[in-house]
C-alpha positions, -999 to +999 in steps of 0.1 A: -478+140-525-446+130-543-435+158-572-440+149-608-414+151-630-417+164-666-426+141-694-416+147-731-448+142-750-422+141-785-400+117-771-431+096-760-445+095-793-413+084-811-406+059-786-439+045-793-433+045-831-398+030-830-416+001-807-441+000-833-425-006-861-443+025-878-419+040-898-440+051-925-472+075-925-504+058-919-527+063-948-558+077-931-567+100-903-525+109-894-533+147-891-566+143-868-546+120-848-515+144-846-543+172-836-558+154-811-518+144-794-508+182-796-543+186-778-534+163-752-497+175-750-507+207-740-530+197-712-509+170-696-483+202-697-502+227-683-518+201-655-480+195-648-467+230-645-499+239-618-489+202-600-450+217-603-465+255-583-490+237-567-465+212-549-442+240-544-462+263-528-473+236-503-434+225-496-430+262-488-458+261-462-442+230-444-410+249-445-432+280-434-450+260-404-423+244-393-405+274-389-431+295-370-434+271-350-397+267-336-398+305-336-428+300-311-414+274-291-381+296-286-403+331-277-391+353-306-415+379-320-409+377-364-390+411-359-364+393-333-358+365-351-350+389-386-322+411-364-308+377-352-305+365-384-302+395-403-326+392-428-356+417-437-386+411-416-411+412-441-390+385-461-393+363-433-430+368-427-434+359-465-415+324-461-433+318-429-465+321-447-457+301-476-458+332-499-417+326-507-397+296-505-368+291-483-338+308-479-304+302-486-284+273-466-265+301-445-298+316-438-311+281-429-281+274-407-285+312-391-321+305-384-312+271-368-285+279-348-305+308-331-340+285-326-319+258-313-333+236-343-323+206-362-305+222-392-304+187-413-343+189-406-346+225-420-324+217-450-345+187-458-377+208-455-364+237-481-346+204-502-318+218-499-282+196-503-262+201-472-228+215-483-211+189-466-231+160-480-226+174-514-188+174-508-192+140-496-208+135-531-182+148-551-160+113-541-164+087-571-162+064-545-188+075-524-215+074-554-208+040-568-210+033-528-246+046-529-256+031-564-247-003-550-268+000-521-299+012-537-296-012-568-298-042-544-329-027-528-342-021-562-333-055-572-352-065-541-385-050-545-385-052-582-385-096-575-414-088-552-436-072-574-427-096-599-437-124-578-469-108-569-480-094-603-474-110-640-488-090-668-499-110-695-489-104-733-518-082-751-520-083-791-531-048-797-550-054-831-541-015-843-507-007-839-505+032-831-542+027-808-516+027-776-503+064-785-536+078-782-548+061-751-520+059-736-518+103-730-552+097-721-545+080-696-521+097-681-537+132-684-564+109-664-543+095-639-524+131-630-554+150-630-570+120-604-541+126-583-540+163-584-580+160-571-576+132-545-542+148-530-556+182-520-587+184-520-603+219-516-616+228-485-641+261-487-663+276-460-671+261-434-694+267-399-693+246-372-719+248-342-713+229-313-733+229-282-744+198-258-770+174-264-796+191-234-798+218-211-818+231-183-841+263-183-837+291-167-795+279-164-767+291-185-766+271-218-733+275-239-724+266-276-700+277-301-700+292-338-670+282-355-667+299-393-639+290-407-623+293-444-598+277-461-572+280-485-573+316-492-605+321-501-619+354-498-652+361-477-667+397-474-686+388-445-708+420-436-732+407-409-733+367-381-766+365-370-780+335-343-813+319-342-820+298-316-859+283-317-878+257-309-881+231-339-921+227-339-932+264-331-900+285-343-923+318-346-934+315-307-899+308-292-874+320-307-844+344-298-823+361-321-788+376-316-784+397-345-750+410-357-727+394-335-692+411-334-663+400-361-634+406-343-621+402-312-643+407-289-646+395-247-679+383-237-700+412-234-741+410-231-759+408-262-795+401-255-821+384-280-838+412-302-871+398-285-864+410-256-858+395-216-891+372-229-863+354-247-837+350-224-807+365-217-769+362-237-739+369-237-711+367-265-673+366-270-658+361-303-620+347-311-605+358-344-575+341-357-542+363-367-552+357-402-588+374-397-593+406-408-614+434-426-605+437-460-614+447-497-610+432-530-624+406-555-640+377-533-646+343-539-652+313-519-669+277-523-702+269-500-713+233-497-697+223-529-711+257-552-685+285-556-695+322-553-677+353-565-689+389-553-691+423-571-690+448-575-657+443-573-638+450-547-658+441-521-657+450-484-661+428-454-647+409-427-624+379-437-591+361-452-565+388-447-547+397-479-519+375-488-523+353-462-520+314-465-537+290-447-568+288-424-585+315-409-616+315-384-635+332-357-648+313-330-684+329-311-686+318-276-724+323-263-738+318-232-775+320-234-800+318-202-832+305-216-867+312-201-882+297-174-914+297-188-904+281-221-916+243-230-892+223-208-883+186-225-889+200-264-864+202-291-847+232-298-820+243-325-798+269-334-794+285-370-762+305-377-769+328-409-737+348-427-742+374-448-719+385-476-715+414-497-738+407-526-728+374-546-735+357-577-752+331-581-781+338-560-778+373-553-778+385-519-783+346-506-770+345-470-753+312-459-775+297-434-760+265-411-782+242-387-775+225-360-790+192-348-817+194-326-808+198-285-837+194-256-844+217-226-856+206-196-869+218-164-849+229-139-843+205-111-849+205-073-816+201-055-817+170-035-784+180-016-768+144-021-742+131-041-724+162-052-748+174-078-738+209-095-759+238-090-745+257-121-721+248-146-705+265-177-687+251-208-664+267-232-660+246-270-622+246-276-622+220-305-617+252-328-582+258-310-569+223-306-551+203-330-553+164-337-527+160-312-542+182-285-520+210-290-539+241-277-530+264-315-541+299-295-546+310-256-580+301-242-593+316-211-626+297-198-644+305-164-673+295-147-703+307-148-705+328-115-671+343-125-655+328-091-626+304-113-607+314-142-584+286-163-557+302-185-543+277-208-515+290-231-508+285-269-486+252-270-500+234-240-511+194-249-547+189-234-561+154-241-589+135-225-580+107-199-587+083-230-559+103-247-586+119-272-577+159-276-597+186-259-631+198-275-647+212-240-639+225-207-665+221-184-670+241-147-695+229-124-700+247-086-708+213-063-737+221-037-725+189-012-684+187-017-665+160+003-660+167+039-634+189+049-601+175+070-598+182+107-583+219+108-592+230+077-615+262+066-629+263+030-630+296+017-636+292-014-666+268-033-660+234-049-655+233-084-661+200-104-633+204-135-641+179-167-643+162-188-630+143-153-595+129-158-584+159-187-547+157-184-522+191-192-481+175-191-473+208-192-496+222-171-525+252-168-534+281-145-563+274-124-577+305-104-600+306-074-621+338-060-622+333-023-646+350+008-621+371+028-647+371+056-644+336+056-602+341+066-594+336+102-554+341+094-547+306+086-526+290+056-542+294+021-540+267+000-557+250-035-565+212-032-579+185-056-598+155-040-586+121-055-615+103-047-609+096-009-592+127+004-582+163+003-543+166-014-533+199-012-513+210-045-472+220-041-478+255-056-461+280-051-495+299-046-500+332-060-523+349-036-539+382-048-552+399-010-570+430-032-590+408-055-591+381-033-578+351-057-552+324-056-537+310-080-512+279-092-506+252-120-526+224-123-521+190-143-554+172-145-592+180-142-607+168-109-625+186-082-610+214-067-609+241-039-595+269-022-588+257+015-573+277+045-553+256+069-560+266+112-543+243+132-532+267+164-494+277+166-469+255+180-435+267+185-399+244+184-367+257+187-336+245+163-303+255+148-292+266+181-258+287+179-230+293+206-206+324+193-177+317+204-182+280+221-151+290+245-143+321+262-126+335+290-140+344+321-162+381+315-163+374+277-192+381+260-210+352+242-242+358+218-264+329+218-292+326+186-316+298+182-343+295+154-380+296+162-402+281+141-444+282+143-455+247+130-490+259+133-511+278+107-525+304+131-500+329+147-491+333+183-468+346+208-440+324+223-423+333+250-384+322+243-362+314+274-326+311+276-311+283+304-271+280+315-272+246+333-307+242+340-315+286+349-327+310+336-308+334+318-331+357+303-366+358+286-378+374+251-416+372+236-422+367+203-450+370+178-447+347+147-468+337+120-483+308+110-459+284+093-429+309+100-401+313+116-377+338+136-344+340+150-337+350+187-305+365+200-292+367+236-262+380+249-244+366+281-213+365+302-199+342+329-167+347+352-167+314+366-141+289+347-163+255+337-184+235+311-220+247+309-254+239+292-268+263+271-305+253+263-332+277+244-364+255+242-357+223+225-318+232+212-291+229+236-253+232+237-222+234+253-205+266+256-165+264+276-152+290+300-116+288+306-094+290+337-074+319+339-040+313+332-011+319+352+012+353+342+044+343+326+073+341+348+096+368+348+132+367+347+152+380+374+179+405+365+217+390+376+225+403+415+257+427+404+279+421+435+283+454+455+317+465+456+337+457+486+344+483+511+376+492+518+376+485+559+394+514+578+424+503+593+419+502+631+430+528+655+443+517+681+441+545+709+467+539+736+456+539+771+472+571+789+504+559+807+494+559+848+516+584+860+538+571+890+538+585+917+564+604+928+592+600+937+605+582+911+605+603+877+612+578+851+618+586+815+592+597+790+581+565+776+588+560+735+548+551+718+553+535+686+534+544+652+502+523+645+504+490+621+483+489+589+474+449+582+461+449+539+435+424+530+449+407+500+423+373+498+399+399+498+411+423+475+415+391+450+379+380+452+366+416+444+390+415+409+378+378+403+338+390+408+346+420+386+362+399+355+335+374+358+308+396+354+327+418+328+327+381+306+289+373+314+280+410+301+302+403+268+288+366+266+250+376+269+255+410+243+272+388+213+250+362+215+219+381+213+242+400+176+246+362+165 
């Protein structure tokens, strides 16, 4: 819907008369006719200023979506985001729901930057001039750059619609008969454009539920009541009537005052008694829903009702808000064996208000079409068939693109899987339609199992078959833990020939026995327990340090890993060339691993083989090297001994005999030979040595 711009009734009317010629007062009927234009004026005003709020209020709600929603996307509570920004929290809830327009550009730019948003896109949505466009604007150049461009399109679709449309000349017979119908007209043609652009919506209930179900089996359907644009609804009491549609009296059960709030599925048996089955509801009220007082008003099937006294109490619209506001009733109803089986049925769901005029006290009352119940079938035990199934309506919480607007929770009917899909999440059909139903069926004859593998858990049939979620959902499973022998737990879909097992991760719960992971499409699905028997390999052997000396110690580590999915006990051997080292036992689990550490040492010099199961290695034991050689210190020559000089002892003198006396013989002093060559070699050894010394000492100083 485009804005409408102001029109000046008086310069209409003296355009027309200028065109007209009529310069002079007509002679009769002037002042009825001047009546009957300030009549007009003041209607086509008054239907322009509620276009002009009307038009406004809804730019502010776009402005207001759009913003909730990036503040969604980017996990921010409306209290976060207004100390981010620095705004008053209250002022942002009131531009979120429409109730103010936008903020300033800074604020704009503020919000942006901390929702990681598009701040051109924000500014356009609050029509707002970006400052630095506008400063672009302020150029001369720049505008007659613009005016150029959008007269030649102008120029361009105005010959277009000249070639396709030529008006022909009129002679209007009375000259001023244009400046009556021509308001007329227009009073028309805004009014018709006001009613076809927004149409009211009012209240509104919505029951869906399938086409047939089976008695004595669960049989679910939804209430949807929903109200639009602010009207105000003092609902005081829901009640459901389900019956069948040629004897209503006779079979009928009635779940009077269902709860309007929030509300998890709780029993709430027909007021008949077990004679007419058992029920359970759970009722989903939007943010917007709310008990409240005041003057109320709202539109039923095209009447509209206001309530007194005034004000009026009752669950509804909360006040001030803008927008749409439900609550969606979940039922699951178990009908009697032992009623007709293949007869029409139907279900009546019956508001009543605070008392309402016209029509006092009438209560709303909405039928659905008629749905058959059969008898329960013998299972044949072939082809898959479901033993029990559940469904859970979602076309209350899903947009027209198959964004889920609110979390939904839907199980099965024996309680044993749980699928949490959160506010955001696309869920369309494999034709690309969005969600309206989740249904859970429990399969009585699933596909064969692979070799190895322990189900522990009962195959569920997801639909509507082929559902996708690109963002994905949480699917959980209730398993048997008697059923565990100590095997890997897993969930798996079957595509049609085979059991896939999903990536996970898996979140396994051992006290309440569930596991959990994300899931992208709807298929069939189970929780699985892999039991192949252990099997043990050795890797990422490790040699610390690769080469040693003889005695060293060396710690050797290898990595074992259990390929099987049962545990078991492997007993881990360490071999130097072929011999055993040493031995350890160890217990690992399924799909685990562990490392094992020896420690070693060899005195022999060589290249061995170091092997622990599968891994081997080399691991170097040096030769002892040989000690450093060390110097020997210079001989210092021993200083010569001074030889004795010889004595040379004279033999005694043999005595003649007598007679002769000769004369007592003359004995000469001993001779004393000196050893000069020798004497000279002991000085020459001395000075050398003295020079050597002095050499060695100022040379090591340098």
């Amino acid at each position: 819907m485009t804005k409408i711009e102001y029109i000046s009734f008086n310069g209409l009317i003296s355009t027309s008369r200028l065109h007209t010629g009529l310069s002079k007062r007509p002679k009769y009927g002037q002042k009825g006719l001047d009546f009957l234009l300030n009549i007009l004026y003041n209607v086509f005003v008054t239907i322009q200023v509620v276009a002009s709020w009307r038009f406004e209020m809804q730019e502010n709600q776009k402005f207001g979506a759009k913003l909730r929603e990036l503040r969604k996307e980017a996990g921010l509570t409306l209290r976060e985001l207004a100390e981010k920004v620095n705004v008053n929290f209250t002022y942002l809830s009131k531009i979120e729901n429409g109730a103010l327009p936008p903020p300033s550009e800074k604020v704009i730019r503020q919000l942006a930057e901390t929702l990681n948003a598009d701040k051109d896109e924000l500014l356009a949505l609050a029509g707002i001039v970006p400052s630095d466009i506008a400063e672009i604007l302020k150029d001369p150049k720049a505008i007659e750059r613009l005016r150029a461009e959008r007269a030649k399109k102008e120029k361009k679709v105005a010959a277009v619609s000249k070639a396709a449309m030529s008006m022909p000349k009129v002679s209007i017979p009375l000259k001023g008969l244009y400046r009556l119908v021509l308001p007329i007209f227009l009073v028309i043609a805004v009014a018709a454009s006001l009613w076809y652009a927004s149409p009211t919506k009012a209240l509104e209930v919505n029951i869906d539920r399938p086409a047939s179900g089976t008695l004595g089996s669960t049989y679910t359907f939804s209430v949807n009541v929903s109200i639009e644009d602010n009207e105000l609804l003092p609902l005081q009491r829901v009640d459901i009537i389900i019956s069948k549609t040629s004897d209503p009296t006779s079979y009928k059960a009635t779940l009077y005052d269902l709860p309007k709030a929030d509300s998890s599925a709780s029993t709430h048996n027909p007021s008949e008694g077990t004679g007419s089955g058992t029920a359970t509801v759970a009722a989903d009220a939007d943010a917007n829903w709310d008990y409240w007082h005041g003057t109320g008003n709202v539109t039923w099937e095209g009447t509209g009702y206001s309530f007194s006294p005034s004000p009026s109490f009752g669950y509804g619209y909360t006040s001030g808000a803008v927008g749409t506001t439900t609550i969606t009733y979940t039922i699951n109803w178990t009908p009697p064996s032992g009623w007709p089986a293949a007869s029409d049925y139907k279900i009546e769901a019956k508001l009543t208000t605070s008392t309402q005029s016209p029509s006092g006290g009438t209560t709303f009352t909405k039928t659905s079409d008629v749905f058959t119940l059969s008898s329960a079938a013998t299972p044949t035990g072939g082809g898959g068939a479901a033993s029990s199934s559940k469904t859970t309506y979602v076309y209350a919480k899903v947009d027209s693109q198959g964004e889920f607007t609110a979390d939904v929770t839907a199980e099965s009917a024996d309680g044993n899987v749980e699928l949490f899909i959160e506010e955001g999440v696309i869920g369309k059909t494999k034709t690309g339609r969005p969600l309206t139903r989740i249904d859970i069926d429990k399969m009585t004859s699933p596909p064969a199992l692979p070799e190895n593998t322990n189900r522990v858990a009962l195959t569920y049939d997801l639909g509507p078959d082929g559902a996708q979620f690109p963002d994905g959902i949480t699917l959980t499973l209730t398993y048997d833990s008697s059923d565990i022998e100590g095997g890997t737990l897993v969930i798996a879909y079957h595509d049609g020939t085979d059991w896939v097992d999903l990536e996970g991760p898996f979140t396994i719960d051992e006290d309440n026995h569930t596991i959990s992971t994300t899931i992208y499409h709807f298929t069939l699905f189970a929780a699985l327990e892999h039991v192949s028997p252990a099997a043990f390999t050795a890797s990422d052997l490790t040699i610390s340090p690769a080469e040693v000396e003889p005695g060293e110690e060396v710690i050797i580590s290898a990595t074992i890993s259990n390929t099987g999915d049962l545990s078991g006990t492997y007993d881990v051997t360490l071999d130097i060339d072929g011999a055993v080292v040493a031995t350890e036992a160890v217990t690992i689990a399924g799909l685990d691993s562990q490392v094992v550490t020896f420690t070693t040492t060899l005195n022999v010099a060589g290249t061995y083989t170091v092997s622990v199961g599968e891994a081997s290695g080399t691991l170097t034991v040096k030769a002892p090297e040989a000690p450093p050689a060390i110097p020997e210190e210079p001989v210092v020559p021993e200083e010569p001994v001074t030889p004795e000089a010889p004595t040379v002892t004279p033999e005694e003198p043999v005595v003649p005999e007598e007679p002769v006396t000769p004369e007592e013989p003359v004995i000469p002093p001993p001779v004393t030979t000196t050893n000069w060559w020798l004497i000279g070699g002991i000085i020459a050894a001395v000075i050398i040595i003295v020079i050597v010394v002095w050499l060695v000492v100022f040379r090591r100083r340098d």
